[in-house]
C-alpha positions as CSV (number, residue, x, y, z in Angstrom):
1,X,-5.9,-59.3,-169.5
2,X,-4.6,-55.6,-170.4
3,X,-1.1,-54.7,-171.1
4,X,1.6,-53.9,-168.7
5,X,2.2,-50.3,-167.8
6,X,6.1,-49.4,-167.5
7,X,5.5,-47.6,-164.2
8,X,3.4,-44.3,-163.3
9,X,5.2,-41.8,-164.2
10,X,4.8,-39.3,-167.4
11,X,7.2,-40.7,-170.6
12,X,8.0,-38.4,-173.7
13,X,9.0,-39.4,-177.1
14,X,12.4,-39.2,-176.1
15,X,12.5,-41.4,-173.2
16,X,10.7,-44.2,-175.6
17,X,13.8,-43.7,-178.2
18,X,16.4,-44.0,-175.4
19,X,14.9,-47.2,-174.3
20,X,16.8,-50.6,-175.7
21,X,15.5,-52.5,-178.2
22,X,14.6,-55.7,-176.7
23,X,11.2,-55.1,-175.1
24,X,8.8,-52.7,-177.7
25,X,6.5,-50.4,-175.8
26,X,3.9,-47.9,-177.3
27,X,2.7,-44.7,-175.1
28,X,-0.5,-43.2,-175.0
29,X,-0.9,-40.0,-173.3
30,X,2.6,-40.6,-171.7
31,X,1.7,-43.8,-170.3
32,X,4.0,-46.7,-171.3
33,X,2.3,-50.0,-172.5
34,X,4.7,-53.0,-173.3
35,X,3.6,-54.4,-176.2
36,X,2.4,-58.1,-176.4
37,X,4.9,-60.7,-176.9
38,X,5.2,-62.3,-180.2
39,X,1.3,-62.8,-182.1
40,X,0.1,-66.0,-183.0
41,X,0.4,-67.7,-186.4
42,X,-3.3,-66.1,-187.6
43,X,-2.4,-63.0,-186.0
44,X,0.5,-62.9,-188.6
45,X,-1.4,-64.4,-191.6
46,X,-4.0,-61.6,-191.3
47,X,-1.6,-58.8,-190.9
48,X,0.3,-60.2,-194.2
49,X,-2.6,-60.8,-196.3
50,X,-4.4,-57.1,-195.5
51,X,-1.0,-55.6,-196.4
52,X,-0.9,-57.7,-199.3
53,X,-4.4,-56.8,-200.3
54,X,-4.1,-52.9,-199.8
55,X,-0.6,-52.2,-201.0
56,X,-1.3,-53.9,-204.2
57,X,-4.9,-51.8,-204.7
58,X,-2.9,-48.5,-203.8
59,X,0.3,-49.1,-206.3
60,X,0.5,-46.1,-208.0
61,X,-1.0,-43.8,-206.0
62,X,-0.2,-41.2,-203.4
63,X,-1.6,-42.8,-200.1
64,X,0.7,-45.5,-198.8
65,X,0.5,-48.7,-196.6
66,X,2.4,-49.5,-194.3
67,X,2.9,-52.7,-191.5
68,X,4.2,-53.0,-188.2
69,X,6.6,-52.1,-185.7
70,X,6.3,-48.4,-187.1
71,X,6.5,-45.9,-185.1
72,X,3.3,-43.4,-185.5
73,X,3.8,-39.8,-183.1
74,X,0.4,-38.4,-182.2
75,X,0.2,-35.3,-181.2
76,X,-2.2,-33.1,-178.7
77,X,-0.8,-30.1,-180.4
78,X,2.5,-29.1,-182.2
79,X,4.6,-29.9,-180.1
80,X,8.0,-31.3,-180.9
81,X,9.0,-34.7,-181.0
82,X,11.0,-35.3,-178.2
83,X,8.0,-33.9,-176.1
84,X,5.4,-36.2,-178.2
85,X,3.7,-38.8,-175.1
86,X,1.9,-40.8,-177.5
87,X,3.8,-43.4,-180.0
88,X,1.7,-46.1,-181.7
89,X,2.4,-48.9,-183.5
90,X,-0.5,-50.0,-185.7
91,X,-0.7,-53.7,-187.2
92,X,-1.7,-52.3,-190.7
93,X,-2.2,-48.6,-191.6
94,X,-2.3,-46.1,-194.5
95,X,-1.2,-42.3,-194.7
96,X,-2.6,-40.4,-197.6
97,X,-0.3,-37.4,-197.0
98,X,3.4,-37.7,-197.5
99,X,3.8,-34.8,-195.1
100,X,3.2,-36.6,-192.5
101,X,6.0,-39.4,-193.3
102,X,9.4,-38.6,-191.7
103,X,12.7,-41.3,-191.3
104,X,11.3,-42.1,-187.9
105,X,8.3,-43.0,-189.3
106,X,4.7,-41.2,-189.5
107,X,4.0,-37.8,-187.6
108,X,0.3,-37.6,-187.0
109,X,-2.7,-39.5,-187.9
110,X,-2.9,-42.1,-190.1
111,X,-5.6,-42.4,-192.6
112,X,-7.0,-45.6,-192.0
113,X,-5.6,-48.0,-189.2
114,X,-6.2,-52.0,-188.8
115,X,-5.4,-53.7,-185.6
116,X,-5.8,-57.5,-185.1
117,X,-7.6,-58.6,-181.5
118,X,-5.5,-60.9,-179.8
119,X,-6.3,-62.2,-176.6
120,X,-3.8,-60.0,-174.6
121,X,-4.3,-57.1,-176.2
122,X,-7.8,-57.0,-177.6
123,X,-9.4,-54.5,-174.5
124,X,-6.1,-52.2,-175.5
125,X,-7.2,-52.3,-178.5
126,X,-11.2,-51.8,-178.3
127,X,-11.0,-49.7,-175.4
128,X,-7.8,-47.5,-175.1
129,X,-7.1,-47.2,-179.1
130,X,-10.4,-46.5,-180.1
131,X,-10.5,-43.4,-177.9
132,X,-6.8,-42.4,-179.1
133,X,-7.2,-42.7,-183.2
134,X,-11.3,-41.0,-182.2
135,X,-9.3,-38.0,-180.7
136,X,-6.2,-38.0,-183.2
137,X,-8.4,-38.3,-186.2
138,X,-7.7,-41.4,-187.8
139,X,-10.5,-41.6,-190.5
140,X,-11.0,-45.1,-190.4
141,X,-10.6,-47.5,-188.0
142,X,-10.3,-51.6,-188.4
143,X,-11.1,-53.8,-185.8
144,X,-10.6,-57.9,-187.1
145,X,-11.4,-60.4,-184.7
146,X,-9.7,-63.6,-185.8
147,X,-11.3,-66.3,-183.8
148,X,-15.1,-64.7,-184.6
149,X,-14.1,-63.8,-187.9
150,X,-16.0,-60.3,-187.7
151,X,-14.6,-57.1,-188.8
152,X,-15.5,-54.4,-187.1
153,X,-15.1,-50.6,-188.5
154,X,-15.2,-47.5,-187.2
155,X,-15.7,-44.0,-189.1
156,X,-15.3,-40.7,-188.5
157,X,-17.6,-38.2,-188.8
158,X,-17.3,-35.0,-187.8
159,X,-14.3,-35.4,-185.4
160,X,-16.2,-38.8,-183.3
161,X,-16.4,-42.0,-184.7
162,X,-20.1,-43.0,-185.7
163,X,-21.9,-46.4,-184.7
164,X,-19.6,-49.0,-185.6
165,X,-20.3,-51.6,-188.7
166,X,-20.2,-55.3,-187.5
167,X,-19.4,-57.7,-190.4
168,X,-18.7,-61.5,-191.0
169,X,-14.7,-61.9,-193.0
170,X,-16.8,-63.5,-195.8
171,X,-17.1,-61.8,-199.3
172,X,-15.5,-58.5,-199.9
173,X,-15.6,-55.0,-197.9
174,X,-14.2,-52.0,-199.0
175,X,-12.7,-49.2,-197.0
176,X,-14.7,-46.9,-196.9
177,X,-12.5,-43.4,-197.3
178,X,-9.7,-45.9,-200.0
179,X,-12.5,-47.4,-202.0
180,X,-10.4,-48.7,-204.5
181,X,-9.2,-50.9,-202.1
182,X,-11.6,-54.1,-201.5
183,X,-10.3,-56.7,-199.1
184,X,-11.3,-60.3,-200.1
185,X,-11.7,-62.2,-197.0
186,X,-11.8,-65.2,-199.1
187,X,-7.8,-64.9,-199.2
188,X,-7.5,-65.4,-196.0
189,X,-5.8,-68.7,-194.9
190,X,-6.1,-69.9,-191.3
């Protein structure tokens, strides 16, 4: 099952800030997508432990992790916030350049991005996202699939993201543009 669209018609940056606060939506393309209700206990524990992992192998240095709800602007060219149609918000990601960081949170694409499948959002995810971080440039893209316990990781390579690598959660994987940052699946409670 897919997300729910808000309605049909074209929504900007600003409309998604004058919205209240009770139901969280993300755009894409000025499309409005409520976002799933509350994740599931392993959602969670996976989304804490990752952070865990990456913040403490990037303490110290310039690129810097951060967790959901966050709110990430993409942009089709330079236009202005308030006419920005696509607003993200990532379960895990990383920006390398503090540029991009603002009080409303990041402006552009993030360097590497981690999303966790759940069951009503895991098409969204494989199917919509992907395309999105492809065109926006997100370097590295992080597929986990709790149930299966695969990982799966998309890179990009000259603007389109290669053949994706398909891996158990067991051992350690690295990200590929952060190397000093391993992730030890092994951490990971259920």
């Amino acid at each position: 099952m897919g997300l729910p669209q808000l309605k049909t018609e074209h929504y900007t940056y600003a409309d998604y800030c004058s919205w209240p606060d009770d139901t969280r939506y993300e755009l894409i393309d000025g499309v409005a997508y409520a976002m799933a209700p509350a994740p599931a206990r392993i959602h969670q524990s996976l989304v804490l432990e990752l952070v865990r992992q990456v913040a403490t192998a990037l303490q110290g240095k310039p690129c810097q992790p951060f967790v959901a709800p966050l709110d990430v602007r993409l942009f089709h060219a330079d236009e202005a916030d308030d006419k920005v149609d696509t607003v993200v918000q990532p379960d895990v990601l990383v920006v390398c350049d503090e540029a991009k960081l603002d009080e409303r949170g990041v402006r552009g694409a993030p360097d590497w991005v981690a999303e966790v499948l759940s069951p009503s959002s895991a098409k969204h995810d494989l199917i919509v996202k992907l395309a999105l971080y492809e065109r926006a440039g997100v370097r590295e893209y992080w597929l986990l699939h709790p149930t299966d316990r695969l990982v799966t990781v998309y890179r990009l390579i000259d603007g389109r993201y290669g053949r994706p690598e398909i891996s158990e959660m067991t051992g350690t994987l690295s990200i590929g543009i952060l190397p000093e940052v391993t992730i030890d699946w092994s951490l990971f409670q259920n």
